[in-house]
C-alpha positions in Angstrom: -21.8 -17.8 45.7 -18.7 -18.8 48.2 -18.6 -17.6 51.6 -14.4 -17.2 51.3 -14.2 -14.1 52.8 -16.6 -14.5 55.5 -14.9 -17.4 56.5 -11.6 -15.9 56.4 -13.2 -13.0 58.5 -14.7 -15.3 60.6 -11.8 -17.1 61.7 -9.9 -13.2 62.5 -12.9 -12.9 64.9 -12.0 -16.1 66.5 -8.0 -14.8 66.8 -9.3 -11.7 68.5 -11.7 -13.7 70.7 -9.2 -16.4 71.6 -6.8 -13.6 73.2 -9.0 -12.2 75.1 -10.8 -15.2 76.5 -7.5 -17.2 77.3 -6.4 -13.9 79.1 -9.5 -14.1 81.7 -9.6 -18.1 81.5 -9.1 -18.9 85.1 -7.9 -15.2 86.6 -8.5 -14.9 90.5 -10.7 -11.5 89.5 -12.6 -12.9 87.2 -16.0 -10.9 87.3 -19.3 -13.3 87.5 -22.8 -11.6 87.6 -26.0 -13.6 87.2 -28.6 -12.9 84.5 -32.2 -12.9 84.5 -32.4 -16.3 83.3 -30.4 -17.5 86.2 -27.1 -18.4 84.1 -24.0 -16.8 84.1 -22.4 -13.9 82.6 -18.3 -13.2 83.0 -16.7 -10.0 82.2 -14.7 -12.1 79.3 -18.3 -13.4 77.6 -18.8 -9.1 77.4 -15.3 -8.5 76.2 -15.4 -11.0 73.8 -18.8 -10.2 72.0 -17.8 -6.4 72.1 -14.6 -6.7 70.3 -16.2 -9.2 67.8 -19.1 -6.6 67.2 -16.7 -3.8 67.2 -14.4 -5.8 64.4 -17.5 -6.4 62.6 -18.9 -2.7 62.4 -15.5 -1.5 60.8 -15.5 -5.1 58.4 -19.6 -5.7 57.3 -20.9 -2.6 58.6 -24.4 -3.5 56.5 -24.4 -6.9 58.4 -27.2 -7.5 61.4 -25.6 -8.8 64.6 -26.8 -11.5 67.4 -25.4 -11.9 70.8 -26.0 -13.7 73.5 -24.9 -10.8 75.7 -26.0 -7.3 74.1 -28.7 -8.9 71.6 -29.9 -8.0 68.2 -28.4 -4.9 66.2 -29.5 -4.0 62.7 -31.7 -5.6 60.2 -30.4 -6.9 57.1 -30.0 -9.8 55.1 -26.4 -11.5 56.3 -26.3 -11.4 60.2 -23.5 -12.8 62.3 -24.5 -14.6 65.4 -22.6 -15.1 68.0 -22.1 -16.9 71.4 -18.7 -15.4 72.9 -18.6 -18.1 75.7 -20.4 -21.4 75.2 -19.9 -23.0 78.0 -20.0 -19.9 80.7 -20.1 -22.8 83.2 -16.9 -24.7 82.6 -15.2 -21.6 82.1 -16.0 -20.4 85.1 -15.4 -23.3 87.2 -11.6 -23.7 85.1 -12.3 -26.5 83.0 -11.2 -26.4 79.1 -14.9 -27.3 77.5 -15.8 -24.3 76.5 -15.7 -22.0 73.0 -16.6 -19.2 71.2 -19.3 -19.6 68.2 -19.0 -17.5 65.5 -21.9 -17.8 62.6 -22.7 -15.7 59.1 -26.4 -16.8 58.2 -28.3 -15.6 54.7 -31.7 -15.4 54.9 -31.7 -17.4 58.2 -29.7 -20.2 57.6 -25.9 -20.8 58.7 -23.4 -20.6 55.8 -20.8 -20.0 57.6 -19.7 -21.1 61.2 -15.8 -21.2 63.2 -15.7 -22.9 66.7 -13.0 -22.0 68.5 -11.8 -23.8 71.9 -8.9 -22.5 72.8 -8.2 -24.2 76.0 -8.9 -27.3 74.5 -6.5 -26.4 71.5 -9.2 -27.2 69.0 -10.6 -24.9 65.8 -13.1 -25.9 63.9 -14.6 -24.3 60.7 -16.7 -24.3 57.8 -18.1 -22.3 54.6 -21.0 -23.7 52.6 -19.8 -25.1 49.6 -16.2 -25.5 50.8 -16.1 -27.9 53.1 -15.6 -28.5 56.8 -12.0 -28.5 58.5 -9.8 -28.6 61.4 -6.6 -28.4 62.7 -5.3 -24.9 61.3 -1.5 -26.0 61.1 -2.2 -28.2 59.3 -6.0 -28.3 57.8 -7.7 -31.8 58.1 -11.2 -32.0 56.0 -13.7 -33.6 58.3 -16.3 -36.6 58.2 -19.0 -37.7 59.7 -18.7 -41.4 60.3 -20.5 -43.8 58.4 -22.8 -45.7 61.5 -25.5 -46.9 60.1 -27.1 -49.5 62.9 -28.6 -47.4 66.0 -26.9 -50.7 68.2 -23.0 -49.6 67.1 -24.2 -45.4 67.6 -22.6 -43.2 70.2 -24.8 -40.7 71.5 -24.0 -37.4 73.5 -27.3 -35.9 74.9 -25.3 -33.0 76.6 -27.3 -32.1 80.0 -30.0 -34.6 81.5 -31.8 -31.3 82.7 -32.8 -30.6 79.7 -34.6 -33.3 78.5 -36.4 -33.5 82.1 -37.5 -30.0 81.3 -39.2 -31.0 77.7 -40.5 -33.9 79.5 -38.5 -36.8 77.0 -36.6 -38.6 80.3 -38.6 -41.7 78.9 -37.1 -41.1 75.2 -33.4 -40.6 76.4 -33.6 -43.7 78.6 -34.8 -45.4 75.7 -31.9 -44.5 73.3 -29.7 -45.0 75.8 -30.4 -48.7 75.9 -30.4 -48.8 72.3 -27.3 -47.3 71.4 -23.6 -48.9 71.8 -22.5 -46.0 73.9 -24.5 -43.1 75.6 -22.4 -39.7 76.9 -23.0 -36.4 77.7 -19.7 -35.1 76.9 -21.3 -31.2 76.6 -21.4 -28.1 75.0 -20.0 -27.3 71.2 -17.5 -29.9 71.8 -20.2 -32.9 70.9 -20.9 -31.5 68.1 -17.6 -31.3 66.5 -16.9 -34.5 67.7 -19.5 -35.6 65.2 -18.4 -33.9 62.5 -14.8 -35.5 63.4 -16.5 -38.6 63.3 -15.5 -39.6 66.9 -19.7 -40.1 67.8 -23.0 -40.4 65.3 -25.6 -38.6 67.1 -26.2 -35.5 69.6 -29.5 -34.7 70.5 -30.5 -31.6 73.4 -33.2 -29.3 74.0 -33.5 -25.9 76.0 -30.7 -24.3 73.5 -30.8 -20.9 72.1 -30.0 -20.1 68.0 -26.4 -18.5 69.4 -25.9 -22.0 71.0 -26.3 -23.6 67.5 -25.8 -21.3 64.8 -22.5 -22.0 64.0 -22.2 -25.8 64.6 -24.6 -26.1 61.6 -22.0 -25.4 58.5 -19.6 -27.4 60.1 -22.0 -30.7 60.9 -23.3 -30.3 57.3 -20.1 -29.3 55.5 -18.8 -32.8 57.3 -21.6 -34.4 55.4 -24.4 -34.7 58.7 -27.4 -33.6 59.1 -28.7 -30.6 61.8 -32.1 -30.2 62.3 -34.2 -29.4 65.3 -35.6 -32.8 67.5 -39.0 -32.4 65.3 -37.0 -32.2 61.8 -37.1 -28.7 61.4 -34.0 -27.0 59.9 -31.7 -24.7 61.1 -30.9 -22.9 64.7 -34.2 -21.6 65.6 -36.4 -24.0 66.9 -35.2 -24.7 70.7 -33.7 -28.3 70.3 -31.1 -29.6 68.2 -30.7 -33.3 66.6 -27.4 -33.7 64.9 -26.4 -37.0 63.4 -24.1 -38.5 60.8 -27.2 -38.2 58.0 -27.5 -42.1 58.1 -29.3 -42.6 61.0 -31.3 -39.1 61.1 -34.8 -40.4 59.5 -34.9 -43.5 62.0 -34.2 -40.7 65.1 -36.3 -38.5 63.9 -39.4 -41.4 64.1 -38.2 -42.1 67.4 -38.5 -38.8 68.7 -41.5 -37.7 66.8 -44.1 -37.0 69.2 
């Protein structure tokens, strides 16, 4: 089975999501409310998701849908998830690292996934089966790189707050003193950076499947591997280790608890 039309589907949503965000990204009446959960919400992370899921109900109206913003809709099989913002923060605050995550997943796992930055003037996307690329000018296939000694890795461990809060500080000090370089560069943006082959590992907790869902395709499709911090696969387990596939095993020793 390919995902072709998904993906090409997919990447429309991103067009649609990219004009709207890039329209609110950095307006002086940009409207900022604060959830339940205590993060952020902006009046472009609702008018993104409700265009995508508008888009969708005319394109795969048999298809579930899940939001970060207006939740699940429909049971079925294929469901699209979706995080119209990742990286509510940044955007709010004017700074570029930020995207929208698009994801098609069959029988719970990610087949296909688009990132889309568009004020970082990065895409990046993937079907199962067909690869992962970038660079829609002119497509580049991506690959992981091929680190194999934890001593040469560079590590992006996103935000510091959330290891705190699954009590590992003592594990992230550790593999920070064990790797060449140590970062927290944030967001979807590490992620592709490993698929690009620019770092070998990213490891975070406190995430939601919306916050993962698509990166999964594109990390694999680059040849990596994405599984949760205690080696379960997939988007729904509350923590993400993504690496380059060599080193995964040996991480996934370190971190077993």
């Amino acid at each position: 089975m390919t995902y072709d039309d998904d993906l090409a589907l997919a990447l429309r949503l991103a067009d649609a999501a990219d004009a709207i965000s890039m329209e609110r990204f950095g307006a002086r009446d940009l409207e900022v409310t604060t959830k339940a959960d205590t993060t952020h919400v902006t009046d472009a992370d609702r008018s993104v998701e409700q265009r995508i899921r508008t888009m969708l109900a005319e394109e795969r109206p048999d298809d579930a849908i899940f939001g970060e913003e207006f939740g699940v809709s429909g049971e079925a099989q294929r469901q699209w998830i979706i995080d119209p913002i990742d990286g509510t923060a940044h955007f709010l605050r004017g700074a570029p690292i930020w995207a929208t995550l698009i994801a098609l997943a069959v029988d719970g796992h990610p087949v296909v996934g688009v990132v889309s930055a568009p004020a970082l003037g990065g895409r990046w996307w993937a079907a199962q089966g067909s690869g992962a690329w970038t660079n829609p000018a002119e497509p580049r296939r991506l690959r992981v790189s091929g680190v194999s000694a934890l001593s040469d890795a560079v590590l992006s461990y996103n935000a510091i707050q959330g290891w705190d809060g699954a009590g590992r500080i003592g594990d992230l000090l550790g593999l920070q003193r064990d790797v060449w370089r140590a970062r927290s560069y944030g967001d979807a943006w590490s992620y592709m950076m490993l698929a690009e082959g620019t770092i070998d590992v990213v490891a975070e907790f406190d995430l939601q499947p919306y916050d993962l869902a698509a990166l999964v395709p594109v990390i694999e499709e680059a040849g990596g591997t994405f599984t949760s911090v205690d080696g379960e696969r997939g988007p729904w387990h509350g923590s993400a280790l993504a690496t380059n596939g060599v080193l995964h095993a040996e991480l996934l020793e370190r971190l077993a608890r």
